[in-house]
DOROZA-14342 format. One record per residue (C-alpha): residue in three letters; x, y, z. Coordinates in pm, 1 decimal. Layout:
N
REC_ALA_X_Y_Z .
...
END
This chain:
451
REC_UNK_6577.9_-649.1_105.3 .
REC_UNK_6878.4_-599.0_-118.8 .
REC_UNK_6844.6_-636.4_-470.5 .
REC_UNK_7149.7_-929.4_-511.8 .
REC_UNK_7057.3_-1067.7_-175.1 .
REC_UNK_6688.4_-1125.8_-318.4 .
REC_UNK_6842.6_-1241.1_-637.5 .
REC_UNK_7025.3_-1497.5_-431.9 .
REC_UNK_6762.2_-1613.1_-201.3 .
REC_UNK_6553.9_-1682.5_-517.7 .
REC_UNK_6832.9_-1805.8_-724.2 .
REC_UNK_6708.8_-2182.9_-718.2 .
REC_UNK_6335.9_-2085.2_-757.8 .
REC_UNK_6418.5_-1851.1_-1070.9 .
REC_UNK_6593.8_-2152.9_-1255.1 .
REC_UNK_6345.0_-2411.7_-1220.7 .
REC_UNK_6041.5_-2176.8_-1359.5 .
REC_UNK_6299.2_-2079.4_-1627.2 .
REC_UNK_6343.7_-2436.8_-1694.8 .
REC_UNK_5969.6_-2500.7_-1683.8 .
REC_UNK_5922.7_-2282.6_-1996.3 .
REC_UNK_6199.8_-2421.6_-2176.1 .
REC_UNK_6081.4_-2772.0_-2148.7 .
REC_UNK_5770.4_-2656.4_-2344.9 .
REC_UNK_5797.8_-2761.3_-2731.3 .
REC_UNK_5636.2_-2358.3_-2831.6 .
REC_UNK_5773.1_-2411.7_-3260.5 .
REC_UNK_5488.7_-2151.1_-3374.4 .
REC_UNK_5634.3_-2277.2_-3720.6 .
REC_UNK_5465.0_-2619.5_-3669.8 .
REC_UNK_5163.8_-2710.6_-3726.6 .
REC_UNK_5153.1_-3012.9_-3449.8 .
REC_UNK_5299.9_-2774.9_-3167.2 .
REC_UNK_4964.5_-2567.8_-3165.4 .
REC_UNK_4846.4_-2740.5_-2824.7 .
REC_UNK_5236.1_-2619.1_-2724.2 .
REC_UNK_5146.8_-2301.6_-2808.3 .
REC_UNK_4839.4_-2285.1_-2576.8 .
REC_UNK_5010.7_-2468.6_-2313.6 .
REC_UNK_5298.7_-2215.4_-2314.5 .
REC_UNK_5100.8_-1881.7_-2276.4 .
REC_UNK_4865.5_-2059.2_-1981.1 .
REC_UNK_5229.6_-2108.1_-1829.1 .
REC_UNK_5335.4_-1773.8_-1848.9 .
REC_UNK_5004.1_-1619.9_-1775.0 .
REC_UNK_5073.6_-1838.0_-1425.1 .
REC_UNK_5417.4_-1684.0_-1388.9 .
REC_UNK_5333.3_-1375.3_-1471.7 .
REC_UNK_5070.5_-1358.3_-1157.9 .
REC_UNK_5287.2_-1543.0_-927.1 .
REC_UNK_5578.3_-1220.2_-984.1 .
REC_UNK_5324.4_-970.0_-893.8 .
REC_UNK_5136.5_-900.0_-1139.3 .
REC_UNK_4753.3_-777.9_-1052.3 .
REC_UNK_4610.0_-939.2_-1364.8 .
REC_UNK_4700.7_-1168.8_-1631.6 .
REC_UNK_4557.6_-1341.7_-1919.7 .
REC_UNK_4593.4_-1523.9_-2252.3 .
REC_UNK_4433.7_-1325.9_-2503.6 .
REC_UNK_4349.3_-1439.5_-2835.5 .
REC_UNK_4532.8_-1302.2_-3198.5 .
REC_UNK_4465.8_-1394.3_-3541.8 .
REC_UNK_4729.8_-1640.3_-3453.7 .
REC_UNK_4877.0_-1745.2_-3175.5 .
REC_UNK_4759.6_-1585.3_-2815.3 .
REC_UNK_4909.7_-1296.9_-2675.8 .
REC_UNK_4918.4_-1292.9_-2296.5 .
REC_UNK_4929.9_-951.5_-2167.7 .
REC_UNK_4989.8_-885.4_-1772.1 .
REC_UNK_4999.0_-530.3_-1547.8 .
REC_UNK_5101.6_-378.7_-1252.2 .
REC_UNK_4946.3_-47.4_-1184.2 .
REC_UNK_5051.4_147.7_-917.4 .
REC_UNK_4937.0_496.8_-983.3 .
REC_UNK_4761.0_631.1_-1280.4 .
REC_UNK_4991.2_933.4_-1276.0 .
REC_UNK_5306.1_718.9_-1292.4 .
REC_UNK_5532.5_638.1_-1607.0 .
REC_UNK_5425.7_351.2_-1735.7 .
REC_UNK_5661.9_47.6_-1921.1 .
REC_UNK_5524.7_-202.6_-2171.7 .
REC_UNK_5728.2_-507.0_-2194.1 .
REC_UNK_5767.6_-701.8_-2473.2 .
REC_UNK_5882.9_-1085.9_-2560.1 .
REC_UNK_5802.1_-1377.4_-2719.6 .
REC_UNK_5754.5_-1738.1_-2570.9 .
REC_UNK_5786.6_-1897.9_-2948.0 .
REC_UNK_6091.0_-2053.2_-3018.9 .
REC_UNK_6212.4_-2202.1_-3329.5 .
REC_UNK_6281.5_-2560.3_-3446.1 .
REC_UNK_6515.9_-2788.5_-3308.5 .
REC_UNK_6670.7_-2895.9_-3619.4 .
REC_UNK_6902.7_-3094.4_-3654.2 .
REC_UNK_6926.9_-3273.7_-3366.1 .
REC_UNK_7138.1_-3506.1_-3433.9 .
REC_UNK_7392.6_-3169.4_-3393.7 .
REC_UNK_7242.3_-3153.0_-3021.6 .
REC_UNK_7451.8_-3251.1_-2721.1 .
REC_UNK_7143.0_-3295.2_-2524.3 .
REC_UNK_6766.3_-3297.2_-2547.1 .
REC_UNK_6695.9_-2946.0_-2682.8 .
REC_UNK_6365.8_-2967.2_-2427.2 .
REC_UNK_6526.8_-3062.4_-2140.5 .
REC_UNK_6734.0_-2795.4_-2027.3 .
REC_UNK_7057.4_-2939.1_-1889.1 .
REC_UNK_7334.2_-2741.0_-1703.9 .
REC_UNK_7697.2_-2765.3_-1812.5 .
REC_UNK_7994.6_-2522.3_-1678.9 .
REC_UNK_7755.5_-2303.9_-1548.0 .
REC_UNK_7529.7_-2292.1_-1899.1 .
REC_UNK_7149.7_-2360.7_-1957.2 .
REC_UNK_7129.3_-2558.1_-2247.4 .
REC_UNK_6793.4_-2581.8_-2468.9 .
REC_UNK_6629.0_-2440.2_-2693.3 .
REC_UNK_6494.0_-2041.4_-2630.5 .
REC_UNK_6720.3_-2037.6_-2332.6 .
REC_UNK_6842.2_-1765.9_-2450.9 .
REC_UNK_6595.6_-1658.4_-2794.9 .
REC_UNK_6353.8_-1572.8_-2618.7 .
REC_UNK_6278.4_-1730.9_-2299.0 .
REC_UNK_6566.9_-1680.2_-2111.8 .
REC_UNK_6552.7_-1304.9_-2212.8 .
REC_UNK_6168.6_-1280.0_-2138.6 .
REC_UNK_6246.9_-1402.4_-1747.2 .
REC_UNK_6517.7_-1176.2_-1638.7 .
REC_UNK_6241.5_-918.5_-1742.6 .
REC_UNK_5994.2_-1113.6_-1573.4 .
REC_UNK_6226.5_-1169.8_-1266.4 .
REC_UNK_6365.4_-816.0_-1240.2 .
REC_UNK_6008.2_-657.4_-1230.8 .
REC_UNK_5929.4_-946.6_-987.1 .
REC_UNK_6257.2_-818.8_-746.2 .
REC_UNK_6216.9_-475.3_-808.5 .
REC_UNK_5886.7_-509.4_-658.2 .
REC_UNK_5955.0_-703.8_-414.2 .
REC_UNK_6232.2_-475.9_-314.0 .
REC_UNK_6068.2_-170.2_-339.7 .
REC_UNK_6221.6_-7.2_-606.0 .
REC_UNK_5932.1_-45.0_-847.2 .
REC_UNK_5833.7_351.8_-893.3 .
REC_UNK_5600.6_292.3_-1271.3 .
REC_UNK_5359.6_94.4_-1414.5 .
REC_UNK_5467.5_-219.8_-1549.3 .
REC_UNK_5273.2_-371.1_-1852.6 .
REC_UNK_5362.2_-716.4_-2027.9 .
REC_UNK_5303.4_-852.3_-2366.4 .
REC_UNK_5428.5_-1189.9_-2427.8 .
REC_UNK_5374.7_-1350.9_-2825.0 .
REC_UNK_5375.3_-1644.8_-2956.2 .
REC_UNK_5471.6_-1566.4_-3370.9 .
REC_UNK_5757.7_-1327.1_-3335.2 .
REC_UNK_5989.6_-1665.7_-3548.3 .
REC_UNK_5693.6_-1636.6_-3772.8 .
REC_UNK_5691.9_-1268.5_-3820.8 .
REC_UNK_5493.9_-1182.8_-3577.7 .
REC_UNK_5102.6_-1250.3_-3787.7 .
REC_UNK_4841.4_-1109.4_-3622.3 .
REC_UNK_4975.1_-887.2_-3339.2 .
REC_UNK_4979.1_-557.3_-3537.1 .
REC_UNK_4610.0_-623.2_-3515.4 .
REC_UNK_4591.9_-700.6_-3197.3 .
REC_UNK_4785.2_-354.3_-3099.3 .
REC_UNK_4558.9_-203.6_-3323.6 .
REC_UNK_4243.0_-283.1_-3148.8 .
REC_UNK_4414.2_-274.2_-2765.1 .
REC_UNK_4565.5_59.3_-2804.0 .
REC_UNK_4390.4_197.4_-2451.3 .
REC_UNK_4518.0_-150.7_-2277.8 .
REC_UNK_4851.2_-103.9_-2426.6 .
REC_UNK_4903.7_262.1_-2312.6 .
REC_UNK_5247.5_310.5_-2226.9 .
REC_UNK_5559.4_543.4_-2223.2 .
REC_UNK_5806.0_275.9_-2359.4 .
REC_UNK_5816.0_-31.0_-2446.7 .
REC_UNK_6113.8_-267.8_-2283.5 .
REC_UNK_6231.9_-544.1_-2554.4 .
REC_UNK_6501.6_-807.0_-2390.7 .
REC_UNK_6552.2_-983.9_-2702.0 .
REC_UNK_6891.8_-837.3_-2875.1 .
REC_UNK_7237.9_-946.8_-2740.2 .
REC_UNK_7608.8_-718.7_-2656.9 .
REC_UNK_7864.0_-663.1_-2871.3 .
REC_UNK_8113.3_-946.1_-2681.5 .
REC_UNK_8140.4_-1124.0_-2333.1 .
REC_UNK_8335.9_-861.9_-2232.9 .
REC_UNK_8229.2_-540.6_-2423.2 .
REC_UNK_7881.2_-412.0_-2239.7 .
REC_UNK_7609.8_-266.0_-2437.2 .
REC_UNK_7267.9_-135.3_-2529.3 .
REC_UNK_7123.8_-148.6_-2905.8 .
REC_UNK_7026.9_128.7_-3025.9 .
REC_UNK_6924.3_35.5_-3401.7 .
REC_UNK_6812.6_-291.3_-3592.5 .
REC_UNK_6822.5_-378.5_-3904.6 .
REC_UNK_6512.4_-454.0_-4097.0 .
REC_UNK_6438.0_-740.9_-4309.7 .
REC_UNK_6261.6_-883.2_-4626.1 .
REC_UNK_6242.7_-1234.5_-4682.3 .
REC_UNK_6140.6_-1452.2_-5017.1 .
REC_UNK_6101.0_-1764.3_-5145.1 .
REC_UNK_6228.1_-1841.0_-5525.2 .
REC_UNK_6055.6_-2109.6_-5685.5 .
REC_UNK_6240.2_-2240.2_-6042.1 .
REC_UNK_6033.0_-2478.5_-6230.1 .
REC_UNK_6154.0_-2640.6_-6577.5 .
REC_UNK_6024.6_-2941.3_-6765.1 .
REC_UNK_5693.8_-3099.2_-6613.6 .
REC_UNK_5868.3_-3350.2_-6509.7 .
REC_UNK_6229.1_-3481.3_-6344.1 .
REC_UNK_6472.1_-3609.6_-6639.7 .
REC_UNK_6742.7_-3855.8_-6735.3 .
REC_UNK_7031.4_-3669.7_-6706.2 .
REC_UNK_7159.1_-3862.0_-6995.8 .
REC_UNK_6894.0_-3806.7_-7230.6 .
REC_UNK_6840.6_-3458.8_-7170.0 .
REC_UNK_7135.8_-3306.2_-6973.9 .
REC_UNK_7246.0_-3036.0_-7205.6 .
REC_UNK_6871.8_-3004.6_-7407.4 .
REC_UNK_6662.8_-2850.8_-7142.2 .
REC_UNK_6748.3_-2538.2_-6875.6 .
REC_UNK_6823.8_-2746.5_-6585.5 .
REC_UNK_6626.0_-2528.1_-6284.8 .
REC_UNK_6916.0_-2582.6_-6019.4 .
REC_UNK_7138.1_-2481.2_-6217.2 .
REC_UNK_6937.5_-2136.7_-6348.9 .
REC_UNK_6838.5_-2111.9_-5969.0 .
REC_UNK_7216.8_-2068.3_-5845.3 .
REC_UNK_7308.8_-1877.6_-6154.3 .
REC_UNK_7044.6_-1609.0_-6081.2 .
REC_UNK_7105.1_-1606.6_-5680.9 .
REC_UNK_7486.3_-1603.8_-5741.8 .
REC_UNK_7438.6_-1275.4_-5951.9 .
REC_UNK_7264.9_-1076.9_-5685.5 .
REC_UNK_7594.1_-978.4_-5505.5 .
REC_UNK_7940.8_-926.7_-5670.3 .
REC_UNK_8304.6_-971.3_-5600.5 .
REC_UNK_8324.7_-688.9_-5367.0 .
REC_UNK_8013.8_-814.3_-5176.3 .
REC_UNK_7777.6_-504.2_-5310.4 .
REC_UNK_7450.3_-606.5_-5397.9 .
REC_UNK_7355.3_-581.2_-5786.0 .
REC_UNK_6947.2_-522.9_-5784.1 .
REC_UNK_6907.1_-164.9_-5930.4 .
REC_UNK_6844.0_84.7_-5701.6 .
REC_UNK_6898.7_-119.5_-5364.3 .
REC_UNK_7121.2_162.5_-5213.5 .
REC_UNK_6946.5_459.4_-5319.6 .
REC_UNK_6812.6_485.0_-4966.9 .
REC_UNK_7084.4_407.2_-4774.7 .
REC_UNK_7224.2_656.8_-4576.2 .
REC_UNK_7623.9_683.8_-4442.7 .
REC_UNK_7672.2_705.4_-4106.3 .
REC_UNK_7720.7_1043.6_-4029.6 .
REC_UNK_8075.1_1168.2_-3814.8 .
REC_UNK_7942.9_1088.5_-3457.2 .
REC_UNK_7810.8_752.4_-3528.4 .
REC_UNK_8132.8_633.7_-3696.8 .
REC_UNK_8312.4_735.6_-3406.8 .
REC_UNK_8117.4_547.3_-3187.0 .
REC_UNK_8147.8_237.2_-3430.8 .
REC_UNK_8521.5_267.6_-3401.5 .
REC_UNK_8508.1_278.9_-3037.5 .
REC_UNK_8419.2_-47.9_-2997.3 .
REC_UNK_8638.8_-265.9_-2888.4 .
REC_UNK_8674.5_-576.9_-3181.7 .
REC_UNK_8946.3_-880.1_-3258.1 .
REC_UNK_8846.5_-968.5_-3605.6 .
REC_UNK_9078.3_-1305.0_-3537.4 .
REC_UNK_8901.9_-1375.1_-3277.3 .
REC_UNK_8585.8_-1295.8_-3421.5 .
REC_UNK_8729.6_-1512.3_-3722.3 .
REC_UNK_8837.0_-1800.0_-3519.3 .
REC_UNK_8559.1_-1856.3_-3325.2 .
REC_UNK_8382.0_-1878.5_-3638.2 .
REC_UNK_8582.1_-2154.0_-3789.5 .
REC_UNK_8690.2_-1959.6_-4110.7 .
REC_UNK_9036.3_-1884.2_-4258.5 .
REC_UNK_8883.1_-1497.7_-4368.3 .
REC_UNK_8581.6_-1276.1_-4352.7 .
REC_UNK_8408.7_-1135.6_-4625.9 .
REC_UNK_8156.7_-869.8_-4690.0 .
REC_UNK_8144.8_-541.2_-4831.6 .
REC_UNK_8443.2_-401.8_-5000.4 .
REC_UNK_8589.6_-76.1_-4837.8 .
REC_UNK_8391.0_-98.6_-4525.6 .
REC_UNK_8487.6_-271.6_-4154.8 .
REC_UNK_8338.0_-576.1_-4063.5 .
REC_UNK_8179.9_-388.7_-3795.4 .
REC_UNK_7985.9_-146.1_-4007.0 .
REC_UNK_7919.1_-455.1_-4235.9 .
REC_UNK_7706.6_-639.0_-3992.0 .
REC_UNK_7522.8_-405.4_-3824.6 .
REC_UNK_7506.1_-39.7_-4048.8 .
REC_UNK_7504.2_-215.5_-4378.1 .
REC_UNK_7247.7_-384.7_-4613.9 .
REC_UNK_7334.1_-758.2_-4639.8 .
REC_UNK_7167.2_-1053.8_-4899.3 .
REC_UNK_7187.9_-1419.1_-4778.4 .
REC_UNK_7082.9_-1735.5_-4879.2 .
REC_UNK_6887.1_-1927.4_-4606.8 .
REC_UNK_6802.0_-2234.6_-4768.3 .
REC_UNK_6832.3_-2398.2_-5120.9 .
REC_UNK_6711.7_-2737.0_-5264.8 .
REC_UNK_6614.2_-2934.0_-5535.9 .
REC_UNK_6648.3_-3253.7_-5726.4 .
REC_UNK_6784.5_-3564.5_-5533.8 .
REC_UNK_6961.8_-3539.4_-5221.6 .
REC_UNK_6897.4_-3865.4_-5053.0 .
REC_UNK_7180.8_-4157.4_-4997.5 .
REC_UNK_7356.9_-4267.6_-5351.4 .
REC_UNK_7362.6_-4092.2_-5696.4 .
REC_UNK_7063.4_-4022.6_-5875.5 .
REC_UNK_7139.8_-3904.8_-6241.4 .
REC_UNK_6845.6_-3669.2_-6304.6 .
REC_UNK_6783.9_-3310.1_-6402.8 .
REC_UNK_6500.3_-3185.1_-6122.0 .
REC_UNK_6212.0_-3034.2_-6228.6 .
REC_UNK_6192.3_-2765.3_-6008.2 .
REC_UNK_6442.5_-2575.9_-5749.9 .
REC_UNK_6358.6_-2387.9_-5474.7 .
REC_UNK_6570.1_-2094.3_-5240.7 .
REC_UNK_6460.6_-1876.7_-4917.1 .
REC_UNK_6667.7_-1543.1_-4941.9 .
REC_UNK_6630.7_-1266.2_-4724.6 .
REC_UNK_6840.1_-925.9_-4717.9 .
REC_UNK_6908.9_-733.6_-4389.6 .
REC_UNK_6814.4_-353.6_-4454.1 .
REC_UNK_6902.2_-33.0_-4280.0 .
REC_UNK_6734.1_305.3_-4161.6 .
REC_UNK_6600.6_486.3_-4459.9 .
REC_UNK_6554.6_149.3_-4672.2 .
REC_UNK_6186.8_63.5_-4649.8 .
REC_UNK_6082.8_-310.3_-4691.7 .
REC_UNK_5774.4_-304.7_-4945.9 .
REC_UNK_6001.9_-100.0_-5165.5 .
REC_UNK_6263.6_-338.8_-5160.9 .
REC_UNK_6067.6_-662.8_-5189.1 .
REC_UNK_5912.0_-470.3_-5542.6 .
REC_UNK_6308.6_-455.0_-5658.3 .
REC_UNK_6381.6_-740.4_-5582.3 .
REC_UNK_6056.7_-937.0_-5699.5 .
REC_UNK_6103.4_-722.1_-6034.4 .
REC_UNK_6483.4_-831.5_-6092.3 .
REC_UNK_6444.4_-1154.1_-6038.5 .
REC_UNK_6172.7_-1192.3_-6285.1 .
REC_UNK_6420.6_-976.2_-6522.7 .
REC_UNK_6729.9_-1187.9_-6550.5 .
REC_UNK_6537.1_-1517.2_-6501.0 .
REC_UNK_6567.2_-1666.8_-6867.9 .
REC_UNK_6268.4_-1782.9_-7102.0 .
REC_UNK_6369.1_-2167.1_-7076.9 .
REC_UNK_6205.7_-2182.1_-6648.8 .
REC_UNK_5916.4_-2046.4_-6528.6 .
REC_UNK_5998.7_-1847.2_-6183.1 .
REC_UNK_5780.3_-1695.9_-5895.6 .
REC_UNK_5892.7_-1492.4_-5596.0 .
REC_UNK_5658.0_-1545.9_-5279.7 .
REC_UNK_5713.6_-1279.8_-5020.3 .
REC_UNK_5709.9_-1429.1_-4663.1 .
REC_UNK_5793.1_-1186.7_-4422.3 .
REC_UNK_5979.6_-895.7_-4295.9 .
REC_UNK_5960.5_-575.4_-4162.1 .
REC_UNK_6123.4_-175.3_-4162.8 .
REC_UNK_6461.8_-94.6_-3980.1 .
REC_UNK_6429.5_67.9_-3627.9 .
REC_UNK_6649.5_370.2_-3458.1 .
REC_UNK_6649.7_444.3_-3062.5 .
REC_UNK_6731.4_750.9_-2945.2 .
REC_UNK_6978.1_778.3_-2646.4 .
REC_UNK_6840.0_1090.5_-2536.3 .
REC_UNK_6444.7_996.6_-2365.0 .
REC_UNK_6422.8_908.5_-1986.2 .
REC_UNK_6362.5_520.1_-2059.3 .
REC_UNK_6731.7_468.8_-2218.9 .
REC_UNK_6892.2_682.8_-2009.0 .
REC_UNK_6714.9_476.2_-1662.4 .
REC_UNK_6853.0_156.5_-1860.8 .
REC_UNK_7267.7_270.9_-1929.1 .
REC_UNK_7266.8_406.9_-1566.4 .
REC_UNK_7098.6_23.4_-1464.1 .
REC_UNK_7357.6_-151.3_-1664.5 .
REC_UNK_7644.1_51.1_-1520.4 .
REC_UNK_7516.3_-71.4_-1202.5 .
REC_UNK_7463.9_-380.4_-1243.7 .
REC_UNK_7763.4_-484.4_-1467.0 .
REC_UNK_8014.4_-250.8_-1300.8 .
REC_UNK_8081.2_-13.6_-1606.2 .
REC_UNK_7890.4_207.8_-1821.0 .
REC_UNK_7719.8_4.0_-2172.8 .
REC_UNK_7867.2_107.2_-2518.6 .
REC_UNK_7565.0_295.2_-2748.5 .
REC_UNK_7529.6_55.9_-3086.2 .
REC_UNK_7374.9_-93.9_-3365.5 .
REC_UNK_7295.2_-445.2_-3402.6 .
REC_UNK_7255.3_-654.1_-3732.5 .
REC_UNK_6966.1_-812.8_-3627.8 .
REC_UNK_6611.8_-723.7_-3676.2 .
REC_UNK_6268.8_-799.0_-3482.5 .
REC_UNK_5993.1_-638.5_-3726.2 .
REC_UNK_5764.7_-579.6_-3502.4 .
REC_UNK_5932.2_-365.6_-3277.9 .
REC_UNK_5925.9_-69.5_-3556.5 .
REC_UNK_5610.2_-143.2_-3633.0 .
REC_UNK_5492.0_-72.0_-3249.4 .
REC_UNK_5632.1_272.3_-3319.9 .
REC_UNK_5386.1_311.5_-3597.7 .
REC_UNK_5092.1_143.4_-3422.2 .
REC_UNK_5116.3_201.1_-3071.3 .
REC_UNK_5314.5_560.7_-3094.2 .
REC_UNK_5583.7_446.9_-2860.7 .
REC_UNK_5942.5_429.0_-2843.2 .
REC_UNK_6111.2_61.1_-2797.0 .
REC_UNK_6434.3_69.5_-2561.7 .
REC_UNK_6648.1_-278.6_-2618.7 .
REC_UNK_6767.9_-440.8_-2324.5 .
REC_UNK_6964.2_-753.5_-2520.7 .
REC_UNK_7147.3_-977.7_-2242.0 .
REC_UNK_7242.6_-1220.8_-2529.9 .
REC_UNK_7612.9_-1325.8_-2623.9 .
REC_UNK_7731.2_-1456.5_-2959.5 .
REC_UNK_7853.2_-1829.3_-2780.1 .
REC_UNK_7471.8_-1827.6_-2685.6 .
REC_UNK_7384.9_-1995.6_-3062.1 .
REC_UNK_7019.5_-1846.3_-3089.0 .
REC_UNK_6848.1_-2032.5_-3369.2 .
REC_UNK_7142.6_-2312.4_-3413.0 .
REC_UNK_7171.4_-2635.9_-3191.1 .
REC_UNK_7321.1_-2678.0_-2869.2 .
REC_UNK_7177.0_-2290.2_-2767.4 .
REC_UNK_7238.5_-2191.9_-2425.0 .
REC_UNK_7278.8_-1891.7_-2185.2 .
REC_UNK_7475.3_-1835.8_-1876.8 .
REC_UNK_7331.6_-1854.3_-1511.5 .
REC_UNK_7571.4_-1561.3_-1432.1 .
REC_UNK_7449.3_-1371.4_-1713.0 .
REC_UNK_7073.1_-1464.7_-1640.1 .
REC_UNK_7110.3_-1318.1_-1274.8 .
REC_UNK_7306.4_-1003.5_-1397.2 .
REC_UNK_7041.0_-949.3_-1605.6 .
REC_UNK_6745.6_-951.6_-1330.8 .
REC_UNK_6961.9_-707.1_-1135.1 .
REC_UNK_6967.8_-472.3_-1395.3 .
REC_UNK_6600.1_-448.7_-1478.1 .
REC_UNK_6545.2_-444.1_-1141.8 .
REC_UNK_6783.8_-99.1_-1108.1 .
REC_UNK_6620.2_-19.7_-1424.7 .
REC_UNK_6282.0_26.2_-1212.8 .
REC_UNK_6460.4_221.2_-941.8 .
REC_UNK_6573.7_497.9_-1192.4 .
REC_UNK_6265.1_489.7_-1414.9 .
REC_UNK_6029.8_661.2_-1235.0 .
END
């Protein structure tokens, strides 16, 4: 059978297993969605056997379980490990929601809920192409799976588990559906992430919350040395101050800029459907280049003090921020998380007491466009989609996938499906059915050329 026909005959069927799996509450950040977590991997191990895979089962991590599947048709064939997560992250705030974020609902031809897109949406048109490529008889390698259930969390414990399951894990490349193209209408494949570090800044000042009154003025208030410090770290032309950041950071070279300016981009539009009157980032360099081939250092959360209903005239004694910077190839993580850790306790004045907890992150990651696997996926995409996919970098990083390079000795090609409107991590995230069937086609072709 014909690989849109078999798409089409299994349309219904692909959408309600999707929407099983999105109805599953999988926060690996919470401590009460543990049973979640169990419940989702049995699911998947289920799916996973019912698309055609010859085994399939939950195995245990440090953390939470991976559940790895295969297909093996031939111990001479190419062989493709693919990779996904069934974690998701928190709902919050749903009063932002325009629907249960676990009960998918469909509106103009949208899934909405959360991972629809991030990462269980992504993880079944992998899923679903291997299952119609096989089906189909197109599937011409071995076909390996290896769902998580941390990759929100930074992915604790599966380094490990790669580590001691390098035989199982054997593979030519691994296949990562979990980035997203450049627009709606601007096809793509990503071909470099950016890496990350991420920190928590605690401020503490007197031992205890003050009058305002009494001692506003007399004592360091920590809220107030928090945003002073955090405001330093970039400057007016959006470069970032810490000694020694950029020392590391290479320019992209001729060819690469050229394929940068290739891209098609409205920067109103881009603006617009933002909801802000200008951009900002980097002096001197396109917004482009800013987001995806440039170091970045953002403020993810900050509190302290009172912020309930009313005034409350006090001077908190402690303040709190989670920062994180976006790195690029060259820049390496641990180095950056010692500058950082090492200026902070620098400027921070004598008056608070300050600590720096790193929490996560990992190294920047480069395809290349030249090996087998990338080359089956742009002539799948062209296929599927009707025109050949643009070559670029994202912004966005996933720390484990470099680290699968060092462990595992293989090669990650990045089959995103995602689209900006999809609102990964925010509320009201969604995907598009259209999209979600595209995508199946196109790992399915994917399997027809990789052989």
């Amino acid at each position: 059978m014909e690989v849109k026909s078999y798409i089409e005959k299994n349309r219904e069927r692909f959408l309600d297993e999707w929407f099983g799996l999105l109805r599953i509450p999988s926060v690996s950040s919470r401590r009460e969605h543990k049973r979640d977590m169990i419940t989702c991997a049995e699911r998947w191990r289920e799916l996973l056997l019912s698309t055609g895979a010859a085994r399939a089962e939950v195995m245990p991590t440090q953390d939470n379980p991976v559940v790895y599947a295969e297909r093996i048709i031939s111990p001479e064939a190419r062989t493709a490990l693919v990779y996904g997560h069934y974690d998701v992250m928190p709902p919050e705030p749903l009063e932002l929601w325009n629907s249960n974020p676990f009960e998918p609902e469909v509106r103009d031809g949208r899934v909405y809920a959360r991972g629809a897109d991030d990462d269980k949406g992504q993880s079944m048109i992998q899923a679903k192409g291997f299952e119609t490529a096989l089906r189909t008889g197109l599937l011409g390698c071995n076909v390996k799976f290896m769902l998580e259930g941390g990759e929100e969390i930074g992915s604790p414990g599966l380094e490990a588990f790669c580590e001691a399951n390098r035989d199982l894990l054997k593979a030519d490349v691994i296949l990562v559906s979990d980035t997203s193209m450049v627009g709606e209408d601007v096809l793509s494949l990503t071909t470099g992430l950016r890496g990350l570090s991420y920190w928590e800044i605690e401020v503490t000042g007197p031992n205890r919350d003050l009058h305002s009154g009494h001692f506003g003025g007399a004592v360091a208030n920590p809220a107030n040395v928090l945003c002073r410090m955090i405001a330093g770290i970039t400057d007016a032309d959006g470069r970032i101050t810490i000694p020694h950041f950029y020392d590391d950071v290479e320019e992209l070279s001729d060819r690469e800029r050229q394929m940068l300016d290739s891209i098609p981009f409205d920067g109103d539009r881009y603006r617009k459907a933002l909801g802000v009157e200008e951009l900002f980032g980097e002096k001197g360099r396109s917004t482009l280049e800013r987001n995806s081939c440039r170091p970045s250092f953002d403020v993810c959360g900050i509190w302290g003090g009172y912020t309930g209903e009313g005034a409350k005239t006090i001077l908190p004694s402690k303040a709190c921020a989670k920062v994180s910077c976006r790195l690029v190839p060259r820049q390496d993580a641990d180095k950056i998380t010692r500058l950082f850790t090492d200026y902070i306790k620098r400027v921070a004045p004598r008056s608070v007491k300050v600590e720096v907890t790193h929490s996560h992150g990992g190294q920047p990651y480069v395809c290349p466009i030249d090996i087998p696997a990338y080359r089956a996926a742009e002539k799948a995409f062209a296929v599927a989609f009707g025109k050949q996919p643009l070559a670029v970098r994202r912004g966005g990083s996933i720390p484990i996938i470099p680290s699968f390079e060092k462990t595992l000795g293989i090669k990650s090609v990045l089959m995103g499906f995602g689209q900006e409107r999809n609102a990964i991590h925010s509320p009201n995230e969604s995907f598009g059915i259209d999209m979600f069937c595209k995508g199946i086609e196109a790992v399915a072709e994917f399997y027809r050329e990789y052989k």
